[in-house]
C-alpha positions as CSV (number, residue, x, y, z in Angstrom):
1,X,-48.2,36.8,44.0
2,X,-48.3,40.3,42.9
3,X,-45.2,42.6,42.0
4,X,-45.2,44.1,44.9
5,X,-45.0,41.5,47.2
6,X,-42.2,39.4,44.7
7,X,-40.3,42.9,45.0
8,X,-40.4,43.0,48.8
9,X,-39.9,39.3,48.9
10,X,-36.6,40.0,46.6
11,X,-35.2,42.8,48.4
12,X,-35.6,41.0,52.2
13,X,-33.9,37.9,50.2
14,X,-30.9,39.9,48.9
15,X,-30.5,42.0,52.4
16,X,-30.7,38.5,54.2
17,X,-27.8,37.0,51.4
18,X,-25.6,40.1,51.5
19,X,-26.1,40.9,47.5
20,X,-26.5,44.6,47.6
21,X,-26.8,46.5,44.1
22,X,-23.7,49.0,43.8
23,X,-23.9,52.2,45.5
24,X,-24.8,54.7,43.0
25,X,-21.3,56.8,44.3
26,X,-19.4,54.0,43.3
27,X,-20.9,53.1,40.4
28,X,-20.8,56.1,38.6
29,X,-17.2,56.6,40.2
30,X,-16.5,53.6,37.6
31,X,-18.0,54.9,34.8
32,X,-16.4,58.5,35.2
33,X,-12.6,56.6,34.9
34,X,-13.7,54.7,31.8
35,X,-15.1,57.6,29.9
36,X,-12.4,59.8,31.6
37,X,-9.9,57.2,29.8
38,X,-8.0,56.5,33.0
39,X,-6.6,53.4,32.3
40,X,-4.6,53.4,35.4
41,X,-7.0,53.5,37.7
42,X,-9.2,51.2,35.8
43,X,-6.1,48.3,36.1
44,X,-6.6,49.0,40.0
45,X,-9.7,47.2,39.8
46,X,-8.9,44.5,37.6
47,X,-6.4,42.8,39.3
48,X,-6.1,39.1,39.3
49,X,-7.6,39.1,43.3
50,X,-10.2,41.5,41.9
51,X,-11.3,39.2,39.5
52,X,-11.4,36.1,41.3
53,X,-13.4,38.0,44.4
54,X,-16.3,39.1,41.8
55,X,-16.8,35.9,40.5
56,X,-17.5,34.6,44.2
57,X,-19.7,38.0,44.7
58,X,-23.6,38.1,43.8
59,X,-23.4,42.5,44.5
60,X,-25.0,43.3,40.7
61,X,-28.1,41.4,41.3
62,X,-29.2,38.3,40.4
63,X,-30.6,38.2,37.0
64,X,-30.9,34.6,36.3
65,X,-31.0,31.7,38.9
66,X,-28.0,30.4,36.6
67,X,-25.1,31.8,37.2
68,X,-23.7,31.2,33.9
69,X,-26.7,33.1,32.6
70,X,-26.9,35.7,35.1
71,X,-23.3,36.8,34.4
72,X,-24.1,36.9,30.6
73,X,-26.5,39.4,31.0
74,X,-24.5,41.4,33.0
75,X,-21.9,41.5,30.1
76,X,-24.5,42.6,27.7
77,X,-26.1,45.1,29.8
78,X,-22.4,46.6,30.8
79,X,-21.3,46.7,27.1
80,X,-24.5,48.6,26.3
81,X,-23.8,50.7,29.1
82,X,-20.4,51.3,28.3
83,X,-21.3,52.1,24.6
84,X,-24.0,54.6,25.4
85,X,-21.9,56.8,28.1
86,X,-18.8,56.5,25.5
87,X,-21.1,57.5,22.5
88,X,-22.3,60.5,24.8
89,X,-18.6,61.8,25.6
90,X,-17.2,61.9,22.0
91,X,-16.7,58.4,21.0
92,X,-17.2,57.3,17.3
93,X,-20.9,55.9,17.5
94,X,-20.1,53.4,14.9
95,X,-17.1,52.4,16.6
96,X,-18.2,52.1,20.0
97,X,-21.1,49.8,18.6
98,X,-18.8,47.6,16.4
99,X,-16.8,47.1,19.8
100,X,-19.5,46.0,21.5
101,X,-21.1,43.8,19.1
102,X,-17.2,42.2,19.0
103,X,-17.6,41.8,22.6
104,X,-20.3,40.2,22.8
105,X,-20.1,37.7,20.4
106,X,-16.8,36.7,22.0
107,X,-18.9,36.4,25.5
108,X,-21.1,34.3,23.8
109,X,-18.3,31.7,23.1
110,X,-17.1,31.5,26.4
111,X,-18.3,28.3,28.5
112,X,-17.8,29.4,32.1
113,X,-17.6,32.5,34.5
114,X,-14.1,33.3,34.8
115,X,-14.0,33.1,31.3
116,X,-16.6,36.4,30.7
117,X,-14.7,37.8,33.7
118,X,-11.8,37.8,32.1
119,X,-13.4,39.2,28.8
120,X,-15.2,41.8,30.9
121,X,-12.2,43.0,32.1
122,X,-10.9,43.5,28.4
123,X,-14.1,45.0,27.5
124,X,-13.8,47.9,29.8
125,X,-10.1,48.4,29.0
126,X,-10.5,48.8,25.2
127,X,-13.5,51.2,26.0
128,X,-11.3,52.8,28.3
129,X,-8.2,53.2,25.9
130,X,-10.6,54.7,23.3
131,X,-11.9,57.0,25.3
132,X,-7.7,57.7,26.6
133,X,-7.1,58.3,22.9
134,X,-10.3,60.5,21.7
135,X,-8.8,62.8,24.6
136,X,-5.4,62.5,22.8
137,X,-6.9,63.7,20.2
138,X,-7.2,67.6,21.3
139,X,-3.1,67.6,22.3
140,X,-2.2,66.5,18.7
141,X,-1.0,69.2,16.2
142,X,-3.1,70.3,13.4
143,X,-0.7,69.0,10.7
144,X,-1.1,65.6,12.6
145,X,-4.6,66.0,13.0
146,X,-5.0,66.7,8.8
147,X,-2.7,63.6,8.3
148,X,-5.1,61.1,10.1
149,X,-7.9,62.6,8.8
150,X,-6.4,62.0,4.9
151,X,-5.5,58.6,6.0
152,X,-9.0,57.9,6.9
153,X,-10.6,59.0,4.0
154,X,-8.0,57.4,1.6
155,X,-7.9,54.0,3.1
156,X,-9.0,52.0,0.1
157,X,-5.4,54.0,-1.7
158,X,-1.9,53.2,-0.5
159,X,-1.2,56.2,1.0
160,X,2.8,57.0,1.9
161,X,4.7,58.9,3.7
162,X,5.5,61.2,1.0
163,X,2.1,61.7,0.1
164,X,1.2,62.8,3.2
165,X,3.8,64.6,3.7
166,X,3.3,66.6,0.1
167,X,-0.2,67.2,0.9
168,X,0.7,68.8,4.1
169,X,3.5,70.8,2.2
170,X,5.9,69.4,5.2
171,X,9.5,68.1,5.3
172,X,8.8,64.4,4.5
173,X,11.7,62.9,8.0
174,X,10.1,66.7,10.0
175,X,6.7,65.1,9.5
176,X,7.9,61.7,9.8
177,X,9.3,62.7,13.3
178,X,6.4,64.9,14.5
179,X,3.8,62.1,14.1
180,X,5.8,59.0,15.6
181,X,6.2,62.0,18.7
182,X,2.4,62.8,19.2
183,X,1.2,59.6,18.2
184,X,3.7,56.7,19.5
185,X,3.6,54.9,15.9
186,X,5.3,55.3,12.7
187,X,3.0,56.8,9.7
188,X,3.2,53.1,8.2
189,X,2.0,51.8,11.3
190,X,-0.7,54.1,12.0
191,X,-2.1,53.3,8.3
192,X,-1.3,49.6,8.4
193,X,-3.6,49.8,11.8
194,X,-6.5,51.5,10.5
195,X,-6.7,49.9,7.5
196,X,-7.2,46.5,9.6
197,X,-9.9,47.8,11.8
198,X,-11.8,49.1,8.5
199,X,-11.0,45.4,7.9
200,X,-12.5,44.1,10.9
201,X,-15.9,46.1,9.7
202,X,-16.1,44.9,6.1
203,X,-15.5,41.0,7.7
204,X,-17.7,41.0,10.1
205,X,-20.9,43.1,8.2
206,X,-20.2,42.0,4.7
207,X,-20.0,39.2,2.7
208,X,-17.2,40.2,0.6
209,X,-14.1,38.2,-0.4
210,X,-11.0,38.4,1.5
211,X,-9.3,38.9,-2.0
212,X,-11.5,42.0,-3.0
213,X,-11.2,43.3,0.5
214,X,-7.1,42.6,0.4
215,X,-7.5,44.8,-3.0
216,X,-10.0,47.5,-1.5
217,X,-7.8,48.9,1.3
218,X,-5.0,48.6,-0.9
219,X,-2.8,45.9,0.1
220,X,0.2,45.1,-2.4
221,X,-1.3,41.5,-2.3
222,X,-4.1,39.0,-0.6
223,X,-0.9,37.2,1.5
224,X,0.1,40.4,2.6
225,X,-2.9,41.6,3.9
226,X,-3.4,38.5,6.1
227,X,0.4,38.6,7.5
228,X,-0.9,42.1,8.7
229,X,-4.3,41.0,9.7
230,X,-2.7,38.1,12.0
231,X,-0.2,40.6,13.1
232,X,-2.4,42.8,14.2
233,X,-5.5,40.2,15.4
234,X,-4.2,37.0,16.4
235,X,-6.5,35.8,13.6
236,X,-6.5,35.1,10.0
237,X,-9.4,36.8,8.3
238,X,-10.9,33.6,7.4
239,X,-10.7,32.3,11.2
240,X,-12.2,36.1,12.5
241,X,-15.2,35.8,9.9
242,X,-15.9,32.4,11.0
243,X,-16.3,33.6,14.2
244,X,-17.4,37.0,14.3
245,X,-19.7,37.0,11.3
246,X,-23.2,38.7,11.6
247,X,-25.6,38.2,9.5
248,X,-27.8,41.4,8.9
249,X,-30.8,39.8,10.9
250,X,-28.6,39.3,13.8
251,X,-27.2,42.3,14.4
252,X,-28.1,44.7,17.4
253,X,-29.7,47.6,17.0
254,X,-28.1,50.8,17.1
């Protein structure tokens, strides 16, 4: 049978079975709130009913005849999706890739439908809230604005507050106040945080040793960086590497 014919023959089958493609409106409707970062109105769609009605509805397509499959490669073509458009709008490029290589190699442990789902809904949040706080970005304060920047490109030094707030030539509890304000975290939190998800990178695309990695980002001490680590993760670093790991001929291209 020729393409043509298999392409009729699949289009009278999905008018016949009720499972449309999205309406291009809608669609891009749903992309527009993610890369908007408007996390309110992406919960909307994700309630629990939500989520139970798509995994009784065939309206992306049928890409595999096993359902299982089909809704794996939805999850992989959404996460590129999701990673382009975000890269397009101002997101990190290496960020939004490392999220989506996460995200897929957490679909790629789950055994059933509701599972992915479930991760697909998390998926388009955490692109969502990135997106919600890259627009943040252009309300904060220059002095803020310096501060993350110096914590950023200090994060294998312990950095304090004192430091920073020396460097900015800035009342150490004025700047203290101003960034928890703007931000919603404490200076040590801020730090602690990024220093994890630089963590999360060297883990999952390196092979080195949680000890020297502990000692890079300047953690007093190996236990102390995976009390924060677990904190922060739900994981140990041993237990995120075991899972997460990618080898450099495994990785997707970026």
């Amino acid at each position: 049978m020729g393409i043509d014919k298999e392409l009729q023959l699949s289009l009278f089958h999905q008018r016949e079975e009720q499972r449309r493609h999205m309406e291009y409106q809608k669609e891009f409707g749903f992309y527009k709130m993610v890369v908007s970062g408007n996390i309110q109105e992406i919960k909307k769609l994700y309630t629990p009913e939500r989520v139970e009605m798509a995994s009784k509805d065939a309206e992306n397509g049928v890409l595999s005849k096993d359902p299982l499959r089909n809704e794996r490669y939805h999850f992989v073509i959404l996460a590129a999706l999701l990673t382009r458009l975000c890269v397009e709008n101002g997101l990190d490029r290496e960020k939004a890739y490392t999220l989506s290589d996460l995200y897929i190699n957490k679909m790629d442990v789950c055994m059933d439908i509701p599972s992915i789902l479930n991760l697909h809904r998390e998926m388009v949040m955490e692109y969502t809230k990135q997106m919600a706080n890259l627009h943040k970005e252009n309300i904060y304060s220059i002095q803020v604005r310096k501060a993350m920047d110096y914590i950023y490109t200090h994060l294998n030094e312990r950095v304090t507050v004192e430091e920073l707030a020396g460097t900015l030539k800035l009342n150490r509890s004025y700047f203290s106040s101003l960034f928890h304000k703007e931000t919603g975290k404490t200076v040590t939190a801020f730090i602690r945080e990024a220093k994890i998800v630089a963590a999360l990178n060297l883990l999952t695309f390196s092979e080195y040793d949680y000890s020297d990695i502990a000692e890079y980002l300047g953690f007093a001490s190996q236990s102390h960086f995976i009390k924060c680590f677990r904190e922060q993760t739900g994981y140990t670093p041993k237990q995120y590497r075991t899972q997460f790991y990618q080898p450099k001929d495994l990785r997707l291209p970026t």
